[in-house]
N, C-alpha and C positions, 0 to 999 in steps of 0.2 A: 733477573727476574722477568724483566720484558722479553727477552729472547725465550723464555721459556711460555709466553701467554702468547707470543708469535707462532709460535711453534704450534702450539694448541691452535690456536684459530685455525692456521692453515692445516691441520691433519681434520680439522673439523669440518671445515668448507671443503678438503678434496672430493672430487665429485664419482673418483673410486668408491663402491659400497664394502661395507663390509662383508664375509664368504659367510656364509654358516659356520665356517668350520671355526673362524674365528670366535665366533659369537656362544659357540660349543664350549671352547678352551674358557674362555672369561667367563662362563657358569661354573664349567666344574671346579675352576681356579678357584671361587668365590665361592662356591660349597664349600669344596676341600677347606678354607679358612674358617671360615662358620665351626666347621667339625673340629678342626684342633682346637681353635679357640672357643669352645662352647663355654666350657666352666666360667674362664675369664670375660665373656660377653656378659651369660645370667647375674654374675656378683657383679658388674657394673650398671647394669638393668633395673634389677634390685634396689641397689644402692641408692641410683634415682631415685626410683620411685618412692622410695623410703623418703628421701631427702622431700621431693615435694609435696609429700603427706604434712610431714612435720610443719611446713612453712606452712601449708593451707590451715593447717591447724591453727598457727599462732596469729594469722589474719582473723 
């Protein structure tokens, strides 16, 4: 697990920027996941917020 927060730091600190092109690919990637997983995002959204109604209630 340390080799992996190492890891992280240093790709964080590199003083390489990231391209556009990269920054392109991790939106569409990240849309595209939204879009498949819409249904399974809203019913856990949902659910929350159900769940904290209920609690705020019984305060």
């Amino acid at each position: 697990m340390k080799r992996f927060f190492k890891s992280f730091r240093d790709l964080v600190k590199e003083e390489d920027g990231m391209g556009t092109v990269e920054v392109i690919l991790i939106i569409v990637v990240f849309v595209g996941l939204v879009v498949i997983f819409k249904n399974q995002i809203t019913t856990i959204v949902e659910s929350l917020f159900s769940k904290i109604t209920d609690q705020t209630a019984k305060v």
